[in-house]
C-alpha positions, 0 to 999 in steps of 0.5 A: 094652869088656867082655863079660857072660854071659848066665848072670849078666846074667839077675840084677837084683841082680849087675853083672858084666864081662869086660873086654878090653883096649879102651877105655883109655889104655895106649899100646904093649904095653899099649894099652888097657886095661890094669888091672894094678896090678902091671905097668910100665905108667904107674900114672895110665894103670893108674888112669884104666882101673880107673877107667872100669871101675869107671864101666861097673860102676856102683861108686864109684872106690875099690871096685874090689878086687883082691888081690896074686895068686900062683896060690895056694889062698887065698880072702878075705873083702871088706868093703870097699875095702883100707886098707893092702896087698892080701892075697896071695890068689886069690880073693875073696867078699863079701856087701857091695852096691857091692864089685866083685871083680876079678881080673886075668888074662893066660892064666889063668881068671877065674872069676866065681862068684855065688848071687843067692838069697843075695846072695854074690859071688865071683871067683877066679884060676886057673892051673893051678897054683892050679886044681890046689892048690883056689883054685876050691873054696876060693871056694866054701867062701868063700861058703858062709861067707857063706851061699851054697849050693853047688848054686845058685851059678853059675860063670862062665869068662872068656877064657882061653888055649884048649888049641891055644895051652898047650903043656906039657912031659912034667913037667907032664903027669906032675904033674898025671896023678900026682895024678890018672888022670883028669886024663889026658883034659885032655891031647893030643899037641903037635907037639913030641915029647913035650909035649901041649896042655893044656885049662885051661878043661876042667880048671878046668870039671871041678874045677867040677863035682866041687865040686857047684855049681849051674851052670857056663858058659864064654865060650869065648874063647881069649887066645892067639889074639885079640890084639886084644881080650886081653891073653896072658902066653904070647904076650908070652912067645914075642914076647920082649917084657918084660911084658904087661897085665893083663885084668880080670874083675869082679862087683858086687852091687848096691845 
């Protein structure tokens, strides 16, 4: 099962997918549909979901092309399906029909990027951490590389974990108030005393908008909460369970 956003369904020439974590094989903490190549999770089950991922995408089984994220701002050029290790990135751009870009996420954004005018592609994945260094403006730069233009691309928000579930401490709102005043206005009181709930869709729209492009939208679909379609890092955290699937998000421009 997957979701799409009419802001890019609209586009004859771009497939894309929000997947959720049904219709797969996983059993237990990762039922179902778990695309994580690196979680615990058997990896034939983990390659049986990617490959009916990439049959719902309409793309060949092998061109389902993730990189090894690390919430970093380092955004990769995709020609086709990796030969040898996947790089270390968070971000993805191709121009190639019949590549899918797909991140994988757990709490954090997907964001899948595209300028249909110049056939340019891109999926980024931002924590904050990666959304505070420039992973979302690295995308872009990315594909405009390849020729898209800033103010016609749009920029699409997966599910992502809302600000009523990310409960952060006093050091983590100095860090990102100190880069920035403004940031203060993605912040409100926690229960507890001295943390505050953090607005990681809002921050990550923001970041969007500063950059100049042509069209943001979000799902508006919080992981936290709606276990049973996502998967959440956070909520395993607070279970104590020992690890999590993976969601993938995923675009294609095609043939």
């Amino acid at each position: 099962m997957y979701i799409e956003a009419p802001e890019l369904a609209c586009y004859p020439n771009l497939h894309h997918a929000f997947f959720t974590r049904q219709g797969g094989v996983s059993e237990g903490i990762y039922a179902s549909l778990n695309g994580g190549l690196g979680s615990f999770d058997d990896p034939g089950r983990v390659a049986e979901n990617r490959r009916r991922m990439t049959h719902d995408l309409g793309v060949a089984p092998d061109a389902l092309v993730s990189v090894h994220q690390t919430h970093s701002a380092e955004a990769v050029l995709v020609e086709g399906p990796w030969t040898g290790e996947r790089p270390k990135a968070d971000g993805m751009v191709t121009a190639v029909p019949g590549i899918a870009l797909g991140v994988t996420t757990a709490d954090c954004g997907p964001i899948l990027f595209a300028d249909p005018h110049a056939g340019a592609i891109g999926a980024a994945h931002a924590g904050w951490r990666g959304a505070a260094t420039g992973i979302l403006e690295a995308t872009i730069d990315a594909m405009e590389r390849i020729g898209a233009r800033r103010d016609r691309i749009v920029a699409v928000l997966g599910p992502t974990i809302g600000q009523g579930a990310y409960e952060v401490g006093p050091d983590f709102v100095d860090r990102l108030v100190s880069a920035d005043p403004g940031n203060r206005v993605f912040f409100r009181p926690g229960e507890r005393t001295g943390h505050a709930m953090f607005d990681l869709p809002g921050y990550i729209e923001g970041r969007l908008e500063a950059a100049g492009i042509g069209e943001f939208a979000n799902l508006g679909l919080c992981t936290y909460s709606d276990e049973e379609r996502f998967f959440s890092y956070r909520r395993t955290t607070h279970r104590g369970e020992p690890d999590y699937g993976r969601l993938i998000s995923a675009i294609v421009l095609t043939p």
